[in-house]
C-alpha positions, 0 to 999 in steps of 0.5 A: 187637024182637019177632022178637028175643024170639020167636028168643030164645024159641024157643031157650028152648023148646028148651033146656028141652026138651032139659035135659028129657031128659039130667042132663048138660045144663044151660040158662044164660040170660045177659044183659051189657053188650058194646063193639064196634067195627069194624077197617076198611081202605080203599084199604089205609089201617086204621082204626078207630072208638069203641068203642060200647056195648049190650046182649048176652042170651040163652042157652047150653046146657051139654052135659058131655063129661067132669068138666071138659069141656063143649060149649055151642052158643048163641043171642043177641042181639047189639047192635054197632056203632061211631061215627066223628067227623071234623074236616075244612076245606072249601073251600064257595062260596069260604069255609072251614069247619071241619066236624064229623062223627059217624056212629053205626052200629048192627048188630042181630045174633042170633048162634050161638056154640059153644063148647068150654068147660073148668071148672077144678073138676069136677063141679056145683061152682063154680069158674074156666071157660075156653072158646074157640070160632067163631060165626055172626052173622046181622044183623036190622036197624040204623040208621046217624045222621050229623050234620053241623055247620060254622062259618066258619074264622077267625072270632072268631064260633062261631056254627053256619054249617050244622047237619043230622041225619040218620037212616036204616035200615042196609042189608043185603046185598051190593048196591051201595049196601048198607052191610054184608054179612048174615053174620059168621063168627068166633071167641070166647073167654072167661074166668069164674067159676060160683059155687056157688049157681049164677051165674056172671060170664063175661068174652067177646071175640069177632073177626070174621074175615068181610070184611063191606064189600059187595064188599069185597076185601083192601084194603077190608074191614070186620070186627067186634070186640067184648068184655064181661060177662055174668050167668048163672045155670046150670039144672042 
């Protein structure tokens, strides 16, 4: 969590800097709540998990081009990930069982979006904003937990035959035997509303478009998708 703050930091520093010198910039520290998921294909079968929550914060710089057009690059932090639960039968030493499973997946990101923003109303008023623009994602870390559980099939007892859990860290890279690839290029769009006095509510999706299955190809790939909300206030 400390490099995250110390990124996060860095960028503040620097935003404030620049705000510094130009009346045109303006620094919005934002923090909300964010749903991922990951869309994945196998063998050409799509699938995909639960919806997972977590945190999104950090900030963007305001550069005006015109009344009602504006520029803002961004650093965040980025929580993402997903969670799957099978239901399988297996066959084990000649007995049935039915077997749960549930993988949580988590994927640390600090990411950098810019984004092409246009205010409905012009000037330091408040007002409806639109904006659309790409991103990059650089995954930090994460951890992925499996869990484990099975009972006899048709038995009038449910009682647990077999229980584990199991908790690791992601692997990163491009490897074989590495879970997901470091970079994620895609695109976000959002929709808010600044207020007069300053804050602002921005509602965000952002689509993976970079294939993030190691060694993924066009039947086997893994892109990320994600929506929420966040609170900012604008520093002008």
């Amino acid at each position: 969590m400390k490099k995250y703050v110390l990124a996060l930091g860095l960028g503040l520093c620097g935003a404030i800097g620049a705000k510094a010198q130009s009346p045109f910039i303006s620094v919005i520290p934002e923090i909300g709540v964010q749903f991922s998921n990951m869309r994945a294909q196998t063998n050409g079968m799509e699938s995909s998990g639960e919806l997972k929550s977590g945190v999104r914060a950090g900030l963007a710089i305001d550069m005006a081009l015109s009344n009602n057009v504006s520029l803002q690059p961004g650093i965040f932090y980025s929580k993402k990930g997903y969670e799957v639960e099978q239901d399988l039968l297996r066959n084990i030493g000649n007995n049935m069982y039915n077997e749960h499973r549930n993988t949580d997946v988590t994927v640390n990101y600090i990411e950098f979006p810019i984004t092409l923003q246009y205010k409905f109303s012009k000037g330091n008023t408040g007002g409806l904003f639109v904006g659309a623009g790409p991103y990059i994602g650089v995954a930090i870390d994460g951890d992925v937990e499996s869990t484990v559980t099975r009972t006899l099939a048709n038995s009038l007892s449910e009682s647990v035959a077999f229980s584990s859990n199991d908790e690791r860290d992601l692997r990163i890279g491009d490897d074989f035997g590495d879970d997901i690839e470091s970079t994620d290029i895609g695109l976000n769009a959002n929709l808010g509303y600044q207020f007069n006095n300053g804050f602002m509510l921005r509602g965000y999706t952002g689509i993976g478009l970079s294939n993030l299955a190691p060694n993924g190809n066009s039947n086997n790939s893994l892109r990320n998708f994600s929506f929420g909300f966040t609170l900012g206030y604008v520093i002008k």
